[in-house]
DRENVODREN-780309 format. One record per residue (C-alpha): residue number from 1; chain; x, y, z. Coordinates in pm, whole numbers. Example, Ala and Ser with C-alpha at 12.3 -4.5 7.8 and 13.67 -1.06 7.14 Angstrom:
<nodes>
node n 1 chain A u 1230 v -450 w 780
node n 2 chain A u 1367 v -106 w 714
</nodes>
This chain:
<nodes>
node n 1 chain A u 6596 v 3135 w 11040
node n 2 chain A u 6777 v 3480 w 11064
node n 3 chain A u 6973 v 3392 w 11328
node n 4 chain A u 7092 v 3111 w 11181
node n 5 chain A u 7154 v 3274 w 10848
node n 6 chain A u 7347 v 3544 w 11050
node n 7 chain A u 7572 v 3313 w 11213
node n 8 chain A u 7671 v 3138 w 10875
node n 9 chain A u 7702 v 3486 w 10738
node n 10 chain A u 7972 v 3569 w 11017
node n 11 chain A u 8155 v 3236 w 11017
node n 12 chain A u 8193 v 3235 w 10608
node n 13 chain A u 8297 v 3580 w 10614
node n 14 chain A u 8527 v 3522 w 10923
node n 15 chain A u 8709 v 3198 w 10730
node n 16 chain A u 8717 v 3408 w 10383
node n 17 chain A u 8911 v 3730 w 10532
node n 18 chain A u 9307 v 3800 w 10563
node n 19 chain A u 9437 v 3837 w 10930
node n 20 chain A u 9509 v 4232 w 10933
node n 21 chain A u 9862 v 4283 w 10816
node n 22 chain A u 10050 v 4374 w 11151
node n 23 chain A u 10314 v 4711 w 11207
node n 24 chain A u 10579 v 4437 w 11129
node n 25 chain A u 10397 v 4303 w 10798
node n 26 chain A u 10402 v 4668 w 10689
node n 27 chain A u 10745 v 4726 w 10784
node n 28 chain A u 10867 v 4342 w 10609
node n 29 chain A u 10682 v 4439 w 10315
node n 30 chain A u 10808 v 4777 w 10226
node n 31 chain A u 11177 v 4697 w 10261
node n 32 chain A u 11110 v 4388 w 10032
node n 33 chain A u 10931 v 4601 w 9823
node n 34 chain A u 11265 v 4819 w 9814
node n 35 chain A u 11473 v 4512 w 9687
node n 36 chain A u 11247 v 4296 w 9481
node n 37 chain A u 10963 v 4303 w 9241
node n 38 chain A u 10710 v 4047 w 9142
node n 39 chain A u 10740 v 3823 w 8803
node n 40 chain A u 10429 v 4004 w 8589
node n 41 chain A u 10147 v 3837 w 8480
node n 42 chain A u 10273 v 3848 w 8114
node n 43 chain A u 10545 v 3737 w 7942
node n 44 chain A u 10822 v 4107 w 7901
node n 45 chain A u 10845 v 4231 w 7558
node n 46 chain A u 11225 v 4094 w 7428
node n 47 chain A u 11415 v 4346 w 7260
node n 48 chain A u 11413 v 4422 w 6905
node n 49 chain A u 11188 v 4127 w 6833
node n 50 chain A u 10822 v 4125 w 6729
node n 51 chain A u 10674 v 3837 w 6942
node n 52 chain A u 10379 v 3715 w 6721
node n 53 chain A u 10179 v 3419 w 6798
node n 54 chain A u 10356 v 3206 w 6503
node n 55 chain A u 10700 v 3303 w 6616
node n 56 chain A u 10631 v 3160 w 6956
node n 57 chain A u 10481 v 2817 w 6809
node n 58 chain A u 10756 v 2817 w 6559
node n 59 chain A u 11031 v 2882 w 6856
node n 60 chain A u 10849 v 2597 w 7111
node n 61 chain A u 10863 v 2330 w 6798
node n 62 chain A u 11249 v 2415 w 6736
node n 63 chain A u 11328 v 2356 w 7158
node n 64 chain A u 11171 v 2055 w 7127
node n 65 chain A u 11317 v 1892 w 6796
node n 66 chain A u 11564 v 1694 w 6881
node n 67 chain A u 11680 v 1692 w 6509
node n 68 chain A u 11873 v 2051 w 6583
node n 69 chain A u 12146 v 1800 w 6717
node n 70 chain A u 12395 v 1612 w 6506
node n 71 chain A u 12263 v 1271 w 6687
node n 72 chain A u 11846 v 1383 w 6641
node n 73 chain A u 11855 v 1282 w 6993
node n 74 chain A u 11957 v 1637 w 7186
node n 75 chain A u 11687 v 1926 w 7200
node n 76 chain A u 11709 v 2243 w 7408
node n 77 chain A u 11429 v 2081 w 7657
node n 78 chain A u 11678 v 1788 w 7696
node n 79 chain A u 11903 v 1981 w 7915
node n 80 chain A u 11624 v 2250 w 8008
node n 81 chain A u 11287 v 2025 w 8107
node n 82 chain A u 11016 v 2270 w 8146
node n 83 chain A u 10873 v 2003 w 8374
node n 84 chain A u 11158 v 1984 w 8598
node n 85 chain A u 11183 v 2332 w 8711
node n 86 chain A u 11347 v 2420 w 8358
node n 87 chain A u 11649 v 2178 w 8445
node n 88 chain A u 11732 v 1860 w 8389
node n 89 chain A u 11862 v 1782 w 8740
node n 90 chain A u 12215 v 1622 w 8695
node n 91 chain A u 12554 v 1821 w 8843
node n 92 chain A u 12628 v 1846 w 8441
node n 93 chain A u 12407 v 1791 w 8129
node n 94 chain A u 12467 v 1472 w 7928
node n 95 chain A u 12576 v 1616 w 7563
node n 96 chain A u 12707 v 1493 w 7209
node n 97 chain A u 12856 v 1140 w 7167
node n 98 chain A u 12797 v 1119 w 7578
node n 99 chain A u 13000 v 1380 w 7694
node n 100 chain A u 12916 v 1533 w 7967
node n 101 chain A u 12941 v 1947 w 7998
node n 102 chain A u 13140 v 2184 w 8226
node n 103 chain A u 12854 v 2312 w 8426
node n 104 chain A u 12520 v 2262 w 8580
node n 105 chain A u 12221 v 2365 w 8365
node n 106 chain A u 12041 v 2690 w 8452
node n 107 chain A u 11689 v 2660 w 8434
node n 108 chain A u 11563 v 2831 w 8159
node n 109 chain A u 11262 v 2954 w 8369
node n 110 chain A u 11244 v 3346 w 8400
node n 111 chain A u 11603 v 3348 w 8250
node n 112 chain A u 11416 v 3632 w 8045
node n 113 chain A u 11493 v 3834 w 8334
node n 114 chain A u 11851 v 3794 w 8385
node n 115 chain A u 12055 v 4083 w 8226
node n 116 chain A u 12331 v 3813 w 8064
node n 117 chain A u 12287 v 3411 w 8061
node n 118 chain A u 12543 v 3138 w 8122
node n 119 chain A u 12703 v 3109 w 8447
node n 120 chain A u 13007 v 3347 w 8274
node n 121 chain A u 12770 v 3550 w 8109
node n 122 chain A u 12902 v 3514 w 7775
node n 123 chain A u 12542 v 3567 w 7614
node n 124 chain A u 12399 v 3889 w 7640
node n 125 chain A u 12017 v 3774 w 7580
node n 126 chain A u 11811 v 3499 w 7484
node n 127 chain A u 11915 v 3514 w 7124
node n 128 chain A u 12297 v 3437 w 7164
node n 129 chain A u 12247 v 3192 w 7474
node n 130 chain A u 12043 v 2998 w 7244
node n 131 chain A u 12287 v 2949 w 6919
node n 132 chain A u 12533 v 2852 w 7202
node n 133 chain A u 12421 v 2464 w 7264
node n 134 chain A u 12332 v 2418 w 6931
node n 135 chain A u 12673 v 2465 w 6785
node n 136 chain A u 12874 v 2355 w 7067
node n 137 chain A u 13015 v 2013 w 7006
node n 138 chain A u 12971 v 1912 w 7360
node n 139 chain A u 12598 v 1941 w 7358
node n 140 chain A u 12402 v 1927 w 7070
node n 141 chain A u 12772 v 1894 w 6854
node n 142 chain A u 12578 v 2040 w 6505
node n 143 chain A u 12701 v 2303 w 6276
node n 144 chain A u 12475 v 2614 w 6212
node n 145 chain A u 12518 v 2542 w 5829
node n 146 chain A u 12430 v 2178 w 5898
node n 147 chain A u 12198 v 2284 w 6134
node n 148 chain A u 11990 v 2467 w 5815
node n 149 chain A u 12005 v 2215 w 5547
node n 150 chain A u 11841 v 1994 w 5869
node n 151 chain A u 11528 v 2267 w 5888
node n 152 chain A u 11512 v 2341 w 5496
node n 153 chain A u 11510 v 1941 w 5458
node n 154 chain A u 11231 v 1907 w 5668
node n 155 chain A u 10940 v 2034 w 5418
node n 156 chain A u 10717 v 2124 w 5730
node n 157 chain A u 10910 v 2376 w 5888
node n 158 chain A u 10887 v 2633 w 5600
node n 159 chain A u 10511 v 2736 w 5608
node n 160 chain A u 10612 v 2771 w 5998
node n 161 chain A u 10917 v 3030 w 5917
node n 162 chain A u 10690 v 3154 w 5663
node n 163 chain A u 10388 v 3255 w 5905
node n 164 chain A u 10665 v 3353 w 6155
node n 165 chain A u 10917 v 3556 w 5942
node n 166 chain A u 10617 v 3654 w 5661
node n 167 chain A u 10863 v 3932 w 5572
node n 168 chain A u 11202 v 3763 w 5498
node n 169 chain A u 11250 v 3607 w 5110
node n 170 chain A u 11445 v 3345 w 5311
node n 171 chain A u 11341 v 3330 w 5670
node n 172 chain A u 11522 v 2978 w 5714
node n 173 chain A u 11834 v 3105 w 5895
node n 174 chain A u 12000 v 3030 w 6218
node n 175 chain A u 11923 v 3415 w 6327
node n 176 chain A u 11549 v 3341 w 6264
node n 177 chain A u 11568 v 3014 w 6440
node n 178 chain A u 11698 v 3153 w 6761
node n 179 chain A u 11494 v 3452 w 6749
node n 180 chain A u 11219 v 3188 w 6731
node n 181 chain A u 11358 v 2960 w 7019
node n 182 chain A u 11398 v 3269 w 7199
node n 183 chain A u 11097 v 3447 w 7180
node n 184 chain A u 10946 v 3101 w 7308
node n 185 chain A u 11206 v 3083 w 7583
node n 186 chain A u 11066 v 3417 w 7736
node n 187 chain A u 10714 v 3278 w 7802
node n 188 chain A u 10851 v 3062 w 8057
node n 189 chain A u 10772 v 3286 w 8339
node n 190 chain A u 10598 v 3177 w 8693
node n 191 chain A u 10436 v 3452 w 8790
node n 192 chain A u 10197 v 3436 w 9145
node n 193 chain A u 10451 v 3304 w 9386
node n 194 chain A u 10401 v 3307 w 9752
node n 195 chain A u 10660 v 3616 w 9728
node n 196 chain A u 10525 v 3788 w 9443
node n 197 chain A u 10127 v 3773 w 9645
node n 198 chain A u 10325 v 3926 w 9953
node n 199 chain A u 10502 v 4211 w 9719
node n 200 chain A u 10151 v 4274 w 9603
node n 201 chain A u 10065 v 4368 w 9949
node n 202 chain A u 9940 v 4012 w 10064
node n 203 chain A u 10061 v 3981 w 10410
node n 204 chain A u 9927 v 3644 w 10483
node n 205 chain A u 10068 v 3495 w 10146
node n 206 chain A u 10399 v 3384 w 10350
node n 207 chain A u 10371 v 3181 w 10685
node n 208 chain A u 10577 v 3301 w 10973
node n 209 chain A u 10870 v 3128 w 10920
node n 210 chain A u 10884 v 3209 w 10560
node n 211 chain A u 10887 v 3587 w 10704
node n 212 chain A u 11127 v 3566 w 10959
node n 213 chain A u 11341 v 3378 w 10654
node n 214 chain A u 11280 v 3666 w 10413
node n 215 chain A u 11414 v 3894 w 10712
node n 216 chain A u 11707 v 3674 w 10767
node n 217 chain A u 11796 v 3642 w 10356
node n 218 chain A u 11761 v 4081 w 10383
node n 219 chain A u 11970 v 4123 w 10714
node n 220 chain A u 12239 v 3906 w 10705
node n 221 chain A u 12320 v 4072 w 10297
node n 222 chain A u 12190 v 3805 w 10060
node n 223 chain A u 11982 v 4049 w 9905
node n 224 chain A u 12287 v 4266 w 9853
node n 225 chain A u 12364 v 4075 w 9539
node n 226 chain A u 12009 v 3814 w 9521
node n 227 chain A u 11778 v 4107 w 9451
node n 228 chain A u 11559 v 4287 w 9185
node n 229 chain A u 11277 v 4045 w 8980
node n 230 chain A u 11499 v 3700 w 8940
node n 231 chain A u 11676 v 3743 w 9312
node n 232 chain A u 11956 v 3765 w 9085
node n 233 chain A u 12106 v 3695 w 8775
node n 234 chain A u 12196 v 4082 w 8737
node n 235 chain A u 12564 v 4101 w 8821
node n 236 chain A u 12894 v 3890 w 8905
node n 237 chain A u 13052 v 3792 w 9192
node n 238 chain A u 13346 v 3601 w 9288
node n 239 chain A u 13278 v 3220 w 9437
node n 240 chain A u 13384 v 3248 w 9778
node n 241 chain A u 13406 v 3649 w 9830
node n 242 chain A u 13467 v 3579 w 10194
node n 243 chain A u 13626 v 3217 w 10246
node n 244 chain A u 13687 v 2978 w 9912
node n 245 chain A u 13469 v 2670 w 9934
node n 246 chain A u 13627 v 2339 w 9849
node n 247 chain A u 13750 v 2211 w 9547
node n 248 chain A u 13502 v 2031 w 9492
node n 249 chain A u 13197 v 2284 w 9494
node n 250 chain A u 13491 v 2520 w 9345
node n 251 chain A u 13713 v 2354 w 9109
node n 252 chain A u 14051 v 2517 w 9046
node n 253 chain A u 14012 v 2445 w 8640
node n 254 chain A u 13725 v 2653 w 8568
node n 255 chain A u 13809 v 2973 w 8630
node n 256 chain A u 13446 v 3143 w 8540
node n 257 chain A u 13428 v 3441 w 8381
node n 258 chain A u 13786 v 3548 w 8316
node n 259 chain A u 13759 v 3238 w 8047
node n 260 chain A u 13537 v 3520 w 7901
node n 261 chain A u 13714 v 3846 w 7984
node n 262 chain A u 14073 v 3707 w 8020
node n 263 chain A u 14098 v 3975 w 8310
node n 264 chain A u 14284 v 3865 w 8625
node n 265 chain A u 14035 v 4033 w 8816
node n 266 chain A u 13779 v 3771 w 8677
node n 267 chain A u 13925 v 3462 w 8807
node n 268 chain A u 13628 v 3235 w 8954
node n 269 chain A u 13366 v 3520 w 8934
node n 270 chain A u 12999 v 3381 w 8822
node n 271 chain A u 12702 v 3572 w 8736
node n 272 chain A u 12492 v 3511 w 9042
node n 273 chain A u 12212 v 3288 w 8985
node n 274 chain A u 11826 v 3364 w 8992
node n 275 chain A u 11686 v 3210 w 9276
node n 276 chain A u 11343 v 3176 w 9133
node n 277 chain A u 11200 v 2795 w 9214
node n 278 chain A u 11552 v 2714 w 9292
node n 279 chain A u 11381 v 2465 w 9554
node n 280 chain A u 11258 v 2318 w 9183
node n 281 chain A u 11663 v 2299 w 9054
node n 282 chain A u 11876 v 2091 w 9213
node n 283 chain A u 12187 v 2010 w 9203
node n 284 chain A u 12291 v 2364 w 9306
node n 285 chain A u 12645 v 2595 w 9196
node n 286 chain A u 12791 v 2601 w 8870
node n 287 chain A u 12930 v 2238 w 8968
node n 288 chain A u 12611 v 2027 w 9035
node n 289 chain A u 12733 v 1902 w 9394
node n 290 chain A u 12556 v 2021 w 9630
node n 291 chain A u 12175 v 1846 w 9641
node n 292 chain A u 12056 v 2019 w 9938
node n 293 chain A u 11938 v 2337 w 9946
node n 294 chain A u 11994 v 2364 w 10320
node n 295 chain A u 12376 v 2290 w 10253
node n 296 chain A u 12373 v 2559 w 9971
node n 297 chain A u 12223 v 2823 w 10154
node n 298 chain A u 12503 v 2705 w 10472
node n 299 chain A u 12780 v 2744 w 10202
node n 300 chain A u 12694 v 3079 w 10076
node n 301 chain A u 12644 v 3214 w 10403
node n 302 chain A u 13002 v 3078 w 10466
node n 303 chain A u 13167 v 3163 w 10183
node n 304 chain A u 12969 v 3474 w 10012
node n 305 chain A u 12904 v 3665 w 10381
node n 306 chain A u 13140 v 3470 w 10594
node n 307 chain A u 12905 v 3408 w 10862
node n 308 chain A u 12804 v 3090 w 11045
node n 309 chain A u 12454 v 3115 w 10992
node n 310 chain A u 12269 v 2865 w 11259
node n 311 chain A u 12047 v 2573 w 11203
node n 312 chain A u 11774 v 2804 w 11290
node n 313 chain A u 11874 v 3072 w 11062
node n 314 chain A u 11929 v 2808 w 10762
node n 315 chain A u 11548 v 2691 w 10826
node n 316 chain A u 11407 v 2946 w 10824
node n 317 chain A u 11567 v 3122 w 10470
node n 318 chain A u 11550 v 2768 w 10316
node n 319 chain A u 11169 v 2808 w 10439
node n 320 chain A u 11196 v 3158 w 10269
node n 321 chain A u 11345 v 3045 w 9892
node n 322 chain A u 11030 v 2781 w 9879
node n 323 chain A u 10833 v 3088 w 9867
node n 324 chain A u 10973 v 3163 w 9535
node n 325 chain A u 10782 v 2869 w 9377
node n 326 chain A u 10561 v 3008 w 9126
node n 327 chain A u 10296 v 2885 w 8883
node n 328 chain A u 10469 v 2644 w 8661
node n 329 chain A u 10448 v 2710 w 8264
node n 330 chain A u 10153 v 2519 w 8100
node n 331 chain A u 10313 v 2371 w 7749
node n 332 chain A u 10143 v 2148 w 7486
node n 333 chain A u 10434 v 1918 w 7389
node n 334 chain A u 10419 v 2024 w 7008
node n 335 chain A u 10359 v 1806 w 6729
node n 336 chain A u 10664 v 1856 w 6522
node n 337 chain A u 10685 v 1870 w 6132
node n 338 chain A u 10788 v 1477 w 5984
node n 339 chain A u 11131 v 1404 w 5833
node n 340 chain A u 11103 v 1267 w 5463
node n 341 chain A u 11349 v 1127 w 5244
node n 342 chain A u 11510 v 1444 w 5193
node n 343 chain A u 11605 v 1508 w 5535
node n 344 chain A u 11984 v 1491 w 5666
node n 345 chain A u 11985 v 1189 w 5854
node n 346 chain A u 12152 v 1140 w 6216
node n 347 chain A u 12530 v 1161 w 6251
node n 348 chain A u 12755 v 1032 w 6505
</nodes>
């Protein structure tokens, strides 16, 4: 029997080991390792906020209720589906009274990690980004004061803000909601991505192709500006540095971030987006119109580097940004506190 048992031996331990990472593994690895970092394993501390388990569940009930819109039939997961990649898949999100927004959705997934949110950056962190939809009357379309008389009238929620603000005599207030929905919004991480195993030293976590993309995506200068933990969202750049796209990826209305700024040297500059399961989040560009990520990656390469980047070289990097799919956040739909008599009822 010991030969036997030393073949099986050698053939498990042969299918159960790594192919030695090669010279140009090592060499792939440590310039990524120069331009990116992994998502960690746990959720980032948020600034100036004491994440406590009752904050979280308080903040995951309020981006679920749909009653934080004047209709009761809008919630921050309407337009940000944690099960769809943390979008909700249309060029532009369906808002108040049926009108339809100015841009596509981000996903909220690892937006923790971008250093401003919105596609002009208008929000500096989770906090603001998420008072934005709530009081805008093309999305949810509800009041902040409104917004409160809707929690306070809902008799559940205030053992919740109790438990998660147990030092505030009134901890029913739109700065305690949003620190709520916020400190919920930055567990939505997906952490142990192809990319982030291979930045760990993994060499056999990508397949060739997805190497010789990642190679591509560094050499040709996406990384320039697609880099650090989110492969973006960390600074601006204009829409067509190179060569404008077409009006209709580029409309001439929405100017980006000088709407923000009002500085001329603004005009149609967006905060580049996180890459991160962006083969989750189509439509892609602040527009919505472009469904494949094949054409996206052609019309950055275009417009951002101005290079005609072959069918080979598109392959292979849209081979590349599926490697950024990472474990997908787990989240019990929460069962949310009952209206009752009391309770503001839904407006037009």
């Amino acid at each position: 029997m010991r030969p036997l048992l030393s073949v099986g031996l050698c053939g498990l331990l042969a299918l159960g080991s790594a192919a030695p990472a090669t010279a140009a593994d090592d060499s792939l690895m440590k310039q990524a390792q120069e331009q990116f970092k992994p998502i960690p394993l746990e959720p980032p501390a948020i600034k100036g906020v004491a994440t406590t388990p009752e904050l979280v569940e308080l903040g995951k009930a309020l981006f679920f209720d749909p009653r934080l819109s004047q209709s009761h039939n809008i919630s921050c997961n309407t337009c940000h589906q944690i099960g769809l990649g943390g979008v909700d898949m249309l060029p532009t999100s369906i808002g108040h009274k049926w009108q339809r927004g100015g841009r596509n959705a981000p996903t909220v997934l690892n937006a923790v990690f971008n250093a401003t949110q919105f596609w002009d950056g208008r929000a500096s962190d989770l906090k603001a980004q998420a008072s934005g939809p709530i009081q805008n009357p093309i999305e949810m379309g509800i009041s902040a004061e409104h917004a409160i008389v809707m929690l306070k009238g809902i008799p559940g929620y205030a053992t919740r803000f109790a438990a998660a603000f147990p030092a505030s005599k009134d901890p029913i207030t739109m700065e305690d909601a949003v620190t709520a929905i916020a400190a919920f919004e930055a567990t939505l991480i997906t952490p142990n991505a192809p990319f982030d195993k291979f930045l760990r030293g993994e060499a056999d976590a990508l397949t060739a192709e997805q190497k010789a993309g990642l190679a591509l995506f560094m050499d040709k200068g996406c990384s320039a500006c697609h880099a650090g933990v989110n492969l973006g969202g960390q600074m601006y750049a204009p829409f067509g540095a190179v060569e404008k796209p077409g009006a209709d990826l580029l409309p001439v209305a929405d100017k980006g971030r000088f709407q923000v700024t009002r500085s001329a040297g603004d005009e149609y500059v967006f905060r580049v987006p996180p890459l991160r399961n962006i083969a989750l989040t189509p439509p892609y560009f602040h527009t919505g119109k472009a469904w494949d990520l094949r054409q996206a990656v052609s019309v950055m390469g275009a417009s951002q580097l101005g290079q005609k980047l072959s069918d080979d070289d598109v392959t292979k990097i849209t081979a590349f940004l599926a490697s950024l799919t990472g474990e997908q956040p787990k989240v019990t739909y929460p069962i949310l506190p009952p209206s009752t008599a009391v309770t503001p009822t839904p407006q037009d």
